[in-house]
C-alpha positions as CSV (number, residue, x, y, z in Angstrom):
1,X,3.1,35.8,-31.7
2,X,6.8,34.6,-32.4
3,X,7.1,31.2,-33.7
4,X,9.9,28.7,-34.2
5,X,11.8,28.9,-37.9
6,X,11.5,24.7,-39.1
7,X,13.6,23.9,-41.6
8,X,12.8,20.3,-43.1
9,X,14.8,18.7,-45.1
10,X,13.3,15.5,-46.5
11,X,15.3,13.0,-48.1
12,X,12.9,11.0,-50.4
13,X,14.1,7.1,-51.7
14,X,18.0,8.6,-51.6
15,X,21.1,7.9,-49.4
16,X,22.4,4.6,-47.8
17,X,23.3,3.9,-44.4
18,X,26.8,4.8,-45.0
19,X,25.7,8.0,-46.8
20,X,22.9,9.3,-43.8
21,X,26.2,8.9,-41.5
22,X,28.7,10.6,-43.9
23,X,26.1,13.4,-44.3
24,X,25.3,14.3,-40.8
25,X,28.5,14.6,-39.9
26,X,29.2,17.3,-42.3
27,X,25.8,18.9,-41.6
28,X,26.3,19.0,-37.6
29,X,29.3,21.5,-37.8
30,X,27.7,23.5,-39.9
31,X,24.5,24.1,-38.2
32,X,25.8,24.0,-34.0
33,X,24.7,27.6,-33.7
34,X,21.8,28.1,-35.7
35,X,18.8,29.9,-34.3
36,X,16.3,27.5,-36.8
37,X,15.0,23.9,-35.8
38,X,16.6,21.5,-38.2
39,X,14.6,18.4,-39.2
40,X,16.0,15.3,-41.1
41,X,13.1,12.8,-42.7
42,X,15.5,9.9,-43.6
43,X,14.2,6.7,-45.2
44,X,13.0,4.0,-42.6
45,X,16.3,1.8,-42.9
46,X,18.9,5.2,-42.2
47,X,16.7,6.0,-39.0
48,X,18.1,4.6,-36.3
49,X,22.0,5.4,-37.7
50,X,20.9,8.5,-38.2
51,X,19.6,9.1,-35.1
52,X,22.6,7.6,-33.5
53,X,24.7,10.0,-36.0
54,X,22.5,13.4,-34.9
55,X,23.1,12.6,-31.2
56,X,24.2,16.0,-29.1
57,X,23.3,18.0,-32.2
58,X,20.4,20.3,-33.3
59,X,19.5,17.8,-35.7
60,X,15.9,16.1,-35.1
61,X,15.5,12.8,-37.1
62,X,11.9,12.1,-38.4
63,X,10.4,9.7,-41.0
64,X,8.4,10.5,-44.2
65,X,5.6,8.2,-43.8
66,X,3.9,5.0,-41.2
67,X,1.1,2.3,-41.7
68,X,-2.3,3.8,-40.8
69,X,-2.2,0.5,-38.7
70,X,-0.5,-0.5,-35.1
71,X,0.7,-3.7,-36.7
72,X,-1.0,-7.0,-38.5
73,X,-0.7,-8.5,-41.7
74,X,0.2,-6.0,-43.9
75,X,3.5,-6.8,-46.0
76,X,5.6,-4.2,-46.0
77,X,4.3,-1.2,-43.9
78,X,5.9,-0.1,-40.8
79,X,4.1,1.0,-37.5
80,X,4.5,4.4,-35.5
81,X,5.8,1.8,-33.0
82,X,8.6,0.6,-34.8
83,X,9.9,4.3,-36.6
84,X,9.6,5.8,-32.8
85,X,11.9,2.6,-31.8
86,X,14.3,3.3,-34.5
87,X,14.5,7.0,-33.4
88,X,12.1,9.2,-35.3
89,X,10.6,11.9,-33.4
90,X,8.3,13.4,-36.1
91,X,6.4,11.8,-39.3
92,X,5.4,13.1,-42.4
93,X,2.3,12.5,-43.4
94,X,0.2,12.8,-46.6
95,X,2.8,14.0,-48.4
96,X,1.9,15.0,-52.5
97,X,3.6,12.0,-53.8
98,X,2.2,9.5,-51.0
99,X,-1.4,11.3,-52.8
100,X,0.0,11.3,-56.2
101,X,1.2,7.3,-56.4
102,X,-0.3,5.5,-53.2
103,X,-3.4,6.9,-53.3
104,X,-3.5,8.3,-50.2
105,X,-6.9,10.4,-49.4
106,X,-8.0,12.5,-46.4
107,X,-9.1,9.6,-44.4
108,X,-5.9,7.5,-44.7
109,X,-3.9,11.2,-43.4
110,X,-6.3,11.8,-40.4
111,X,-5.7,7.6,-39.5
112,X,-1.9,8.2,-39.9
113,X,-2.2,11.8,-38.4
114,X,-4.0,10.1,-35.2
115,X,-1.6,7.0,-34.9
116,X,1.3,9.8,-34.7
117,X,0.5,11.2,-31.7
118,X,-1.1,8.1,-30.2
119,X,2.6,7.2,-30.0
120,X,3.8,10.7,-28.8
121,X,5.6,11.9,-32.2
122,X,5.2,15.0,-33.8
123,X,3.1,14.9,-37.2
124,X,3.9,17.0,-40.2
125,X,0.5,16.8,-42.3
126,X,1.2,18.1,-46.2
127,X,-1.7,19.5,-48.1
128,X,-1.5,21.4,-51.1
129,X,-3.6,21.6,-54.6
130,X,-2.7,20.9,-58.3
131,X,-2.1,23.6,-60.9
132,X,-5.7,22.7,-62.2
133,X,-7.4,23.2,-58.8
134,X,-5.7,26.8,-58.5
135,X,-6.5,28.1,-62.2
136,X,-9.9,26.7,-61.4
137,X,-10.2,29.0,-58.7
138,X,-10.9,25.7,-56.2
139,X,-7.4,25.8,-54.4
140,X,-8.6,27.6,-51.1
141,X,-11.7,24.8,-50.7
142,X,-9.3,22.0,-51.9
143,X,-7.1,23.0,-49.4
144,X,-10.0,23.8,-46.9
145,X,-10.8,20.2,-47.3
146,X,-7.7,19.0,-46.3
147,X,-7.3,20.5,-43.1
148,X,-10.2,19.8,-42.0
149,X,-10.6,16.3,-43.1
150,X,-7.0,15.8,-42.1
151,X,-7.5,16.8,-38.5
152,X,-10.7,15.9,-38.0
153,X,-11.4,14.0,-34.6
154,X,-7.8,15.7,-33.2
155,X,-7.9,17.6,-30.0
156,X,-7.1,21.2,-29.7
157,X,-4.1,20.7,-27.6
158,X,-2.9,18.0,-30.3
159,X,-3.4,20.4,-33.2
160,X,-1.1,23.4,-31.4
161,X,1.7,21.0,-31.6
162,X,1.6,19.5,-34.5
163,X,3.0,21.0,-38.1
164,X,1.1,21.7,-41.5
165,X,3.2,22.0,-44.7
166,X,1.7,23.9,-47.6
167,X,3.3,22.3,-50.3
168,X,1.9,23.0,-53.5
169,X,1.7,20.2,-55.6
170,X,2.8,22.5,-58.8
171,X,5.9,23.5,-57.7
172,X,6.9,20.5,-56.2
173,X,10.0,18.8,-58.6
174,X,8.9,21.0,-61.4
175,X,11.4,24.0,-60.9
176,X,8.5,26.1,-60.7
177,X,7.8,28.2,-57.5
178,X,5.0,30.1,-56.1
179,X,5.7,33.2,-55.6
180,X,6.3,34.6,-51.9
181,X,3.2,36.7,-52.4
182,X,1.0,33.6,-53.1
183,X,2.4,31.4,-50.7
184,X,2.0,34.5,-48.1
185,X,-1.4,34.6,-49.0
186,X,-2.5,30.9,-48.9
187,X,-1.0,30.4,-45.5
188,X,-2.7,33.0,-44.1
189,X,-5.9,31.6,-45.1
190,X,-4.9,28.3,-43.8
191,X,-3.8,30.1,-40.6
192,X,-7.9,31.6,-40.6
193,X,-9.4,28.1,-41.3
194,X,-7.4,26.7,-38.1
195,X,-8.7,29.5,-36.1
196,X,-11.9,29.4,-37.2
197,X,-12.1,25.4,-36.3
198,X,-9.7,25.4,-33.2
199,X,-9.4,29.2,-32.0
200,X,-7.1,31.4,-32.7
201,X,-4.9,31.3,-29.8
202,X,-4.0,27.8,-31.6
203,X,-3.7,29.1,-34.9
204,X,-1.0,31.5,-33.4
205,X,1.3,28.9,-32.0
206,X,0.6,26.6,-35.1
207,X,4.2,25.9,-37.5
208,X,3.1,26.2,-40.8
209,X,6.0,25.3,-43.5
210,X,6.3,26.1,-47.2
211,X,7.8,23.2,-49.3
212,X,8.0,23.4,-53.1
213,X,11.1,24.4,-55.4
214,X,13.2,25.6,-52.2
215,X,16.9,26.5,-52.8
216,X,19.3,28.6,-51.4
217,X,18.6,31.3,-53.7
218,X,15.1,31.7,-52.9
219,X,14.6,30.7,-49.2
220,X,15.3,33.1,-47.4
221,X,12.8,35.6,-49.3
222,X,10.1,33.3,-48.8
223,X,10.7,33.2,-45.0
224,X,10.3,37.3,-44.8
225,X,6.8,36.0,-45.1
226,X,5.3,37.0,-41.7
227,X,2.7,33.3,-42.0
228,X,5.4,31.0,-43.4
229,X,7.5,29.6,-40.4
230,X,9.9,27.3,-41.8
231,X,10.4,25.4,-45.3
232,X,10.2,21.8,-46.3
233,X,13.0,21.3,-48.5
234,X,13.2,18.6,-50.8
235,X,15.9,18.3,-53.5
236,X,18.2,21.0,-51.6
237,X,18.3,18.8,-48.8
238,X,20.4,15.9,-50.4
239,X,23.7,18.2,-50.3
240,X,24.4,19.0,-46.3
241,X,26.2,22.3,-47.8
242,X,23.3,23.3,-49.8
243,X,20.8,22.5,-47.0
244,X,22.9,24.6,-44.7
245,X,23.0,27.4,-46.7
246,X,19.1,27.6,-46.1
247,X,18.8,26.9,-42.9
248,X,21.3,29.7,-42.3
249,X,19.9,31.9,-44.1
């Protein structure tokens, strides 16, 4: 089955309000006749200018994490509600670092997961393993854990639509990459574990991204991959010429 080529570009704690406008409208030219999706997660106070910014363009503006909650008295956190108002259409969720330094666990992604598409937005759930987990040989039932842990509760319909990023966590920041081979290979056995919990006819239409150490220079032999569909793209992202040259391949 064909499936869609995502590229993500997530922006982490970086650019301004005036930055998020400058950059999109460098990055719209450039991508206008692209065959890939093109995905912007902003930070929460560049959404809604960004979303203004991406108008009439391929660009899709997203947000790279909510509150597990709807709203209440919790200082600081930000609903589905409010990021959906703002413009996001899709939320990253349980991304490494929101593991790594908010202690975010497999319940706290399946609550956030849920709250996504309670508000009709697309979730883009991260799971991935440490370099100790993969020389352990525990990488496939760490990640096995996270999938369906992550997911657990969600409807078949919901999990077709919805995107899984295999980010992992060694290669993310560190300059280090997994080979295509490896990646290749772990997809594919997250691929079997969807189909094996939610069919296969859902495993087929499911986007499952790469993200770790992307750049130009290795992209686009990553995406020869026949189970990788698209790439979450960190650091590369924060130059619109850079982040262009990947999603053009």
């Amino acid at each position: 089955m064909t499936r869609s080529t995502l590229i993500v570009g997530n922006w982490k704690m970086y650019k301004t309000l005036a930055e998020s406008r400058e950059y999109i409208a460098h990055l719209k030219p450039l991508v206008k006749d692209v065959k890939s999706l093109v995905y912007l997660a902003v930070p929460f106070t560049a959404l809604h200018a960004s979303a203004e910014a991406a108008k009439g363009s391929k660009i899709v503006i997203g947000a790279q994490n909510v509150s597990e909650h709807a709203q209440g008295a919790y200082t600081g956190e930000i609903a589905v509600e409010m990021v959906k108002e703002a413009g996001a259409q899709f939320v990253i969720i349980g991304h490494s670092e929101r593991r790594k330094y908010f202690h975010e666990d497999d319940a706290i992604v399946n609550r956030k997961v849920k709250k996504v598409l309670e508000q009709g937005l697309q979730p883009i759930m991260c799971i991935g393993e440490t370099l100790e987990m993969r020389e352990k040989g525990e990488a496939e039932k760490v990640l096995q854990h996270q999938l369906l842990h992550g997911l657990e509760g969600v409807s078949v319909s919901h999990v077709a639509g919805l995107i899984v990023a295999y980010e992992p966590i060694w290669a993310i920041g560190t300059g280090k990459q997994a080979t295509p081979e490896i990646a290749e290979n772990t997809q594919r056995f997250c691929r079997g574990i969807i189909a094996e919990k939610w069919g296969k006819a859902v495993a087929d239409k499911l986007i499952i991204l790469y993200g770790g150490s992307v750049k130009p220079e290795n992209a686009q032999e990553i995406l020869k991959q026949p189970d990788i569909d698209g790439l979450l793209v960190g650091g590369a992202s924060l130059s619109a010429q850079s982040f262009s040259q990947i999603i053009e391949g």
